[in-house]
N, C-alpha and C positions, 0 to 999 in steps of 0.2 A: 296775491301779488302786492310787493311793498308800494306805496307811492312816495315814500318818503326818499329825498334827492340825497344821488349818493356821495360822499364825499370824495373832494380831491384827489385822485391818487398822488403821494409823496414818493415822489422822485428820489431811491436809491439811490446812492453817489459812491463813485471810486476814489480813496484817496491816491496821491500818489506825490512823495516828497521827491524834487527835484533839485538836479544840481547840472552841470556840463558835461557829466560822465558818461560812455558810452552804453551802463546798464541800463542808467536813467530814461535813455533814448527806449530801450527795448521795454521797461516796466511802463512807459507812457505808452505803449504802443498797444500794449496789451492790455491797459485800463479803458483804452480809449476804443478799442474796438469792440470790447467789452461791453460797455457801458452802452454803445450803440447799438448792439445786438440784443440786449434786455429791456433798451428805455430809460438806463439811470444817468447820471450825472457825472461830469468830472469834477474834481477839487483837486489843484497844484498846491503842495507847500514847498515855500522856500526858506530855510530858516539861517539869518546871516547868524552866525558864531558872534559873540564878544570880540573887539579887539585885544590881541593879547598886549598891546602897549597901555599901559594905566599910567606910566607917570608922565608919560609926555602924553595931557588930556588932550590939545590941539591938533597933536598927529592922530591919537586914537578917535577923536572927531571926525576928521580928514579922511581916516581910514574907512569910519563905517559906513559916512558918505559916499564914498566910491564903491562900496560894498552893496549898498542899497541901490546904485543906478546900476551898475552890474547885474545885479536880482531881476530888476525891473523890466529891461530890455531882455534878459532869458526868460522869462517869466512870457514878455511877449512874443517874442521868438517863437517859445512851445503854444501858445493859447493859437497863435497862426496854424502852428502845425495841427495839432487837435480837430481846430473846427475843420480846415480843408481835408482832413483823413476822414470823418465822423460827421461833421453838419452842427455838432454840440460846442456850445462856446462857452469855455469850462470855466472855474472859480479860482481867482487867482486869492493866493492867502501870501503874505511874508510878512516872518515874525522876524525879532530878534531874541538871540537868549540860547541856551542850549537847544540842540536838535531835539532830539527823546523826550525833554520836558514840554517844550512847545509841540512839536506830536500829541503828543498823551492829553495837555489841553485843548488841541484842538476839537481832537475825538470826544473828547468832553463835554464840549460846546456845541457842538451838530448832532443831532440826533440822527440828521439824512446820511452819514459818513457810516456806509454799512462793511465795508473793505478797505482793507490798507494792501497796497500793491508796492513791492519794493525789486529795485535790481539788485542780483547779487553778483557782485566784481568779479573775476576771474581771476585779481592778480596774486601773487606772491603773498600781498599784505590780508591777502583772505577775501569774505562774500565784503565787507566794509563794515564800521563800527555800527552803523545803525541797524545792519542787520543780524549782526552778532548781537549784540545789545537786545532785541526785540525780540528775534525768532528765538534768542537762546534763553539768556535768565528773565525774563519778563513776560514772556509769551505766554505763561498762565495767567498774569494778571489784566492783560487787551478783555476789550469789552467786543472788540470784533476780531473777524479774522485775518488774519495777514497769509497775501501770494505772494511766494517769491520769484521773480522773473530771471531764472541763471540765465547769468550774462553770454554767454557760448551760444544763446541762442540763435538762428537766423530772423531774416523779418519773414521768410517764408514759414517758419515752423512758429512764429508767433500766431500768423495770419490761420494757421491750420487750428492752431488750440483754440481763438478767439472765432 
């Protein structure tokens, strides 16, 4: 028998990029009950886009400002919903810069970010770019694995998977 103390255990974490989207709702639902049924972690990214106005620097200032307290309050919004689903009081991240590249850095940066969990839209305009983007031409180069949560799901058939 060893005596030697054993280390730590590190906390797996769910990633899950967020926005006000109905899928969003369900891929957070599904990372979060997840995450609670294994012992691992949540991580929220939110990532504000660039303003597309560059020459009027004032208003694209204005803009990202509003964009940033916008972030901040969904941001809390979800970490409420999270811990009261779950007990887990998740890690809020928001970047600014393209989605996919701030993604990809994040994943970079955390060693604990062992899944990336995405909703995939239902609408017309398809699953959305970031899961086209990911699950399609990139998705051999992830260092981890990505779920995708179809949107059509219920919270009943969420709750049954998780």
């Amino acid at each position: 028998m060893s005596t030697a103390a054993a280390s730590p255990r590190r906390r797996s974490k769910f990633l899950v990029v967020v926005d006000d989207t109905p899928e969003c709702k369900l891929a957070l639902r599904f990372a979060t009950h997840r995450a609670r049924n294994v012992g691992g972690g949540v991580t929220l990214l939110h990532v504000i886009e660039p303003a597309a106005t560059q020459e009027w620097v004032a208003v694209a200032k204005m803009m990202q400002q509003e964009a940033r307290e916008e972030a901040e309050r969904l941001m809390q919004n979800l970490a409420t919903q999270v811990h009261e689903e779950s007990g887990i009081m998740p890690e809020l991240v928001i970047r600014e810069g393209r989605a996919r590249d701030e993604l990809l850095q994040l994943i970079g940066e955390d060693p604990l970010i062992r899944i990336l969990v995405l909703g995939a839209g239902t609408g017309s305009d398809g699953p959305g770019p970031l899961v086209t983007a990911l699950a399609g031409q990139m998705s051999g180069s992830l260092s981890i694995p990505i779920t995708l949560v179809p949107g059509g799901l219920t919270l009943e058939q969420i709750d049954a998977l998780t």
